[in-house]
LODO-413485 format. One record per residue: x, y, z of N, C-alpha, C in turn. Coordinates in steps of 0.2 Angstrom, whole numbers, padded with zeros to 4 digits, always signed. Each point is the difference from the previous one (the first is absolute). Layout:
# residues N
XYZXYZXYZ...
This chain:
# residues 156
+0055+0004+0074+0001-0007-0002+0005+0001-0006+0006-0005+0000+0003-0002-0005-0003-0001-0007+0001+0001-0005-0002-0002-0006+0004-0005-0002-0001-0005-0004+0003-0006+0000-0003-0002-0010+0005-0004-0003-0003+0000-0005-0003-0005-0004-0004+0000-0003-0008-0004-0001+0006-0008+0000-0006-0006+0001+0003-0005+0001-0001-0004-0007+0006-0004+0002+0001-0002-0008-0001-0010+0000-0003-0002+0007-0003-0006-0001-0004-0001+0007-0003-0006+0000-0004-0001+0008+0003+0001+0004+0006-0002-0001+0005-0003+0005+0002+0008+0005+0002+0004-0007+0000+0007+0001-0005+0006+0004-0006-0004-0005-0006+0005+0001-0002-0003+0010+0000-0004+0002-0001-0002+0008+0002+0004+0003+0009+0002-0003+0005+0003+0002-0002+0008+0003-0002+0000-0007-0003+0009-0001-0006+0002+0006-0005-0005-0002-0005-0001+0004+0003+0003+0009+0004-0006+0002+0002+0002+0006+0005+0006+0001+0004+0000-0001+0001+0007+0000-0002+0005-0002-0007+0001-0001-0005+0004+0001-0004+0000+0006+0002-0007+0002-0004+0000+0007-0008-0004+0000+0000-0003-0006-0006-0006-0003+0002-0005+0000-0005-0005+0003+0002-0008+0000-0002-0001-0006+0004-0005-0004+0001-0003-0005-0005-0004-0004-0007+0001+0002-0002-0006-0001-0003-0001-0007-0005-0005-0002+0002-0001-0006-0004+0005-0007-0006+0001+0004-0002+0004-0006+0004+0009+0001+0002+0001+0005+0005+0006-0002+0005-0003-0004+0003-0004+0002+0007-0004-0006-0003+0002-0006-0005-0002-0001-0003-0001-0007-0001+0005-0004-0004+0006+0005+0000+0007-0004+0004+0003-0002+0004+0001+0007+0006+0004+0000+0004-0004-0009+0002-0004+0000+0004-0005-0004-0005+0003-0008-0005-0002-0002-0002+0007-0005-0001+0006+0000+0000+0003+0007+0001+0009+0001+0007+0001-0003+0007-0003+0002+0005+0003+0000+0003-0003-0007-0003-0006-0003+0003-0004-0004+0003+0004-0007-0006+0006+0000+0000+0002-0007+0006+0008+0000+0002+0002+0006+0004+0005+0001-0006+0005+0002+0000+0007+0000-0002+0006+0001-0008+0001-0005-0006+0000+0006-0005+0000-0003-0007+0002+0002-0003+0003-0002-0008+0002+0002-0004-0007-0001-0004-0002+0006-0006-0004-0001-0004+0002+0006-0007-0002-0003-0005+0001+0006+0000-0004+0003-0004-0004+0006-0002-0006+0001-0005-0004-0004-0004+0000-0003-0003-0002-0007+0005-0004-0005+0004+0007-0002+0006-0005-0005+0003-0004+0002+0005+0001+0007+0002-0006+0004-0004-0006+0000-0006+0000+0002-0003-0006+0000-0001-0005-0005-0004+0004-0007+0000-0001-0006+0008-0006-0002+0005+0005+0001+0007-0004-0001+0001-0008+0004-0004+0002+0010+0000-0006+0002-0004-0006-0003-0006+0003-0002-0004-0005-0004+0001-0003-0005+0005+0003-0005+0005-0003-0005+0005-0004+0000+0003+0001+0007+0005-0005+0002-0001-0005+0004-0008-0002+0001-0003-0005+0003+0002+0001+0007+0000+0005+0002+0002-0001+0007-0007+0003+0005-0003-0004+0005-0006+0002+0004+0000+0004+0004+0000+0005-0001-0001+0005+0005-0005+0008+0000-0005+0001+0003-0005+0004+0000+0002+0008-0001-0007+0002-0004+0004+0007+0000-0001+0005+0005-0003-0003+0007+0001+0004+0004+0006-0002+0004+0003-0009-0001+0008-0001+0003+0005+0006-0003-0003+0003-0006+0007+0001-0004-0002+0009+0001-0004+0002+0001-0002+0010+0004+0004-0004+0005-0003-0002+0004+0004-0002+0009+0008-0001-0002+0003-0003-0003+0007-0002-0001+0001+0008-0003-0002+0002-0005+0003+0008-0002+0000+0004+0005-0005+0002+0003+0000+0003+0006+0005+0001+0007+0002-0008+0000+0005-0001+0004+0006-0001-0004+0001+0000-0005+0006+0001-0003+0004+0008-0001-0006+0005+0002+0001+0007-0003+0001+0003+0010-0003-0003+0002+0001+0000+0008+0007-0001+0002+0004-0008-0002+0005+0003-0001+0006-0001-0004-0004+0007-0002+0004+0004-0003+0005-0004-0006-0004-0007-0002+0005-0002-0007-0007+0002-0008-0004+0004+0001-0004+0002-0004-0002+0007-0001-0002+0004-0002-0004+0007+0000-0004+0000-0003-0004+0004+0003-0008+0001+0001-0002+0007-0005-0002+0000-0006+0000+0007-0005-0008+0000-0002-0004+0006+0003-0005+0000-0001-0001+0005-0007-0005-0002-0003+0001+0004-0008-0008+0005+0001-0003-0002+0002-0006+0005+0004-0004-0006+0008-0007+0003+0000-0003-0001+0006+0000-0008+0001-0003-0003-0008-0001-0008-0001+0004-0004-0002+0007+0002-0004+0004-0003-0003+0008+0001+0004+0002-0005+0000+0008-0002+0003+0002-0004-0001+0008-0001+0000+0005-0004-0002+0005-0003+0003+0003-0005+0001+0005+0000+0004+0006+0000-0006+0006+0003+0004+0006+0000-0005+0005-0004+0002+0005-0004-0003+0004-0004+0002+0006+0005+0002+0001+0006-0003+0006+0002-0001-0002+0008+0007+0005-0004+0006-0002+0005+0007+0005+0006+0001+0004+0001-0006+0005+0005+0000-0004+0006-0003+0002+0005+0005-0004+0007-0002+0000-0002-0011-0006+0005+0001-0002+0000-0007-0008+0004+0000-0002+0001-0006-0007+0004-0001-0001-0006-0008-0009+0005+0001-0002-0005-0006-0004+0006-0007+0000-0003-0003-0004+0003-0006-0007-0005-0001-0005+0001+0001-0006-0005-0001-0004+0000-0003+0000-0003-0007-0004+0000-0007-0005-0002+0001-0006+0005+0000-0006+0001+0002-0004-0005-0006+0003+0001-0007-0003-0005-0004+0003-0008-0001+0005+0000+0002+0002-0009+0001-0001-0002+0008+0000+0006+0004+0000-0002+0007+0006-0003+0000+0006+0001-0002+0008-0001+0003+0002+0005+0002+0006-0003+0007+0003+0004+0005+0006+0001-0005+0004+0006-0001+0007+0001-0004+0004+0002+0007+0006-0003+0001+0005+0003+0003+0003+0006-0001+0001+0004+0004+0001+0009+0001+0010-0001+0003+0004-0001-0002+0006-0002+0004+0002+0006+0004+0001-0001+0008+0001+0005+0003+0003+0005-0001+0000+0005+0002+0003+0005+0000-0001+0004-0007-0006-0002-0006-0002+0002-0005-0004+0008+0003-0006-0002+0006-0004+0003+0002+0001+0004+0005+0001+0009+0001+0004+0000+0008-0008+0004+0002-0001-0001+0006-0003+0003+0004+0001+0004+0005-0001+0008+0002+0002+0005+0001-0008+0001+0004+0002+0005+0007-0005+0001+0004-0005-0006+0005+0005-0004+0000-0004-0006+0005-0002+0002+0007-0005+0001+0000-0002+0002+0008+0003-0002+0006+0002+0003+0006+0002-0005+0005-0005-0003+0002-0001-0006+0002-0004-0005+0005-0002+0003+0004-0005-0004+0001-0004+0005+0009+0005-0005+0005-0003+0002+0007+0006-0001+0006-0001-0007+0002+0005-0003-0001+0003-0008+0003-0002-0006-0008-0001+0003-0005+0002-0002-0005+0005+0001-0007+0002-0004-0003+0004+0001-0006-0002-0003-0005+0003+0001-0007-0002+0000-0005+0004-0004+0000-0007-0006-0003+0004-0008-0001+0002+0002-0010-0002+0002-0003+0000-0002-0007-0004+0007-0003+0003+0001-0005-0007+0003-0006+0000-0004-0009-0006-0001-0001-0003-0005-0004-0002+0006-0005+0002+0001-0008+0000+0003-0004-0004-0005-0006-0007+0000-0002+0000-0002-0005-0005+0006-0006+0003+0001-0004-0002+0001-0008-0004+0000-0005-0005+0001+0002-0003-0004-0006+0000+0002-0007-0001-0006-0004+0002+0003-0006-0006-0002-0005+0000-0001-0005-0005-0001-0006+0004+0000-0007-0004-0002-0007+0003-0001-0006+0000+0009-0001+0004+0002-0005+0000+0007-0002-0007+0003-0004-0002-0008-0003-0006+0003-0004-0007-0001+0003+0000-0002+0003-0005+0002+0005-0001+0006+0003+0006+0002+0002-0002+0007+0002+0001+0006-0004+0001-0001-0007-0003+0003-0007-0004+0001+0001-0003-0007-0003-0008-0001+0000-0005+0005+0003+0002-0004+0009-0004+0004+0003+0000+0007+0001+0005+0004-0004+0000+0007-0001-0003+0002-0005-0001-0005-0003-0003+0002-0008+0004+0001-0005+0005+0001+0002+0007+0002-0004+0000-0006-0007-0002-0007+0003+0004-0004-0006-0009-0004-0003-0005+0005+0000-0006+0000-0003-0001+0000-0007-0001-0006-0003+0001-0002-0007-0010+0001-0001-0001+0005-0007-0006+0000-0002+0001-0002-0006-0008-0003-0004+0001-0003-0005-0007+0003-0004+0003+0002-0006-0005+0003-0004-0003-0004-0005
């Protein structure tokens, strides 16, 4: 699928929609029209909705998983798991990796071609490799002091 660039009004955003191969209808309008509003960005489905609820607009937060879902399906979203329970969708579908700040819980974009990956296994027989998904994790430095003991302050 063609990559197409995030829509810049409803009129547009329909546009986007269907050239994805999604009917236009109004609560994807809606989402989409705050997903892509802000440019290039990490949100869950929770903070999507949160944002929905702030702009008065009615729509459930299981319409709005089903709309991400089908929005990553096709292919105008991506789908970034940070472990087993937690994931994201990414606005921005051009190869890239993440850095994921385990103490704020934010995705940090990795710009391609940063990360190279050396020894990728061939696929087993009658498939291919759609993608590989790098993420990072990272934490404050003094934490991991800490947790060494290294930056152990006693007091006498």
């Amino acid at each position: 699928m063609a990559k197409s660039a995030a829509p810049k009004s409803a009129e547009n955003t329909g546009r986007h929609l269907r050239a994805a191969g999604l009917r236009p209808t109004r609560q994807r309008v809606a989402l989409a029209s705050l997903l892509f509003a802000q440019g290039h960005r990490h949100l869950t489905a929770e903070s999507l909705h949160a944002e929905v609820d702030k702009a008065g607009i009615d729509v459930s937060l299981a319409t709005v998983y089903n709309t991400l879902h089908q929005f990553t399906e096709a292919g105008i979203l991506r789908h970034v798991s940070v472990d087993a329970s937690r994931f994201y969708f990414d606005t921005n579908i051009d190869p890239h990796q993440h850095f994921y700040d385990q103490a704020s819980g934010m995705l940090i974009d990795i710009p391609d071609g940063a990360i190279t990956i050396a020894g990728v296994p061939t696929p087993p027989k009658d498939t291919v490799i759609d993608g590989v998904n790098v993420v990072i994790r990272i934490r404050p430095a003094a934490h991991t002091m800490l947790s060494a003991g290294v930056g152990h302050v006693s007091v006498k």
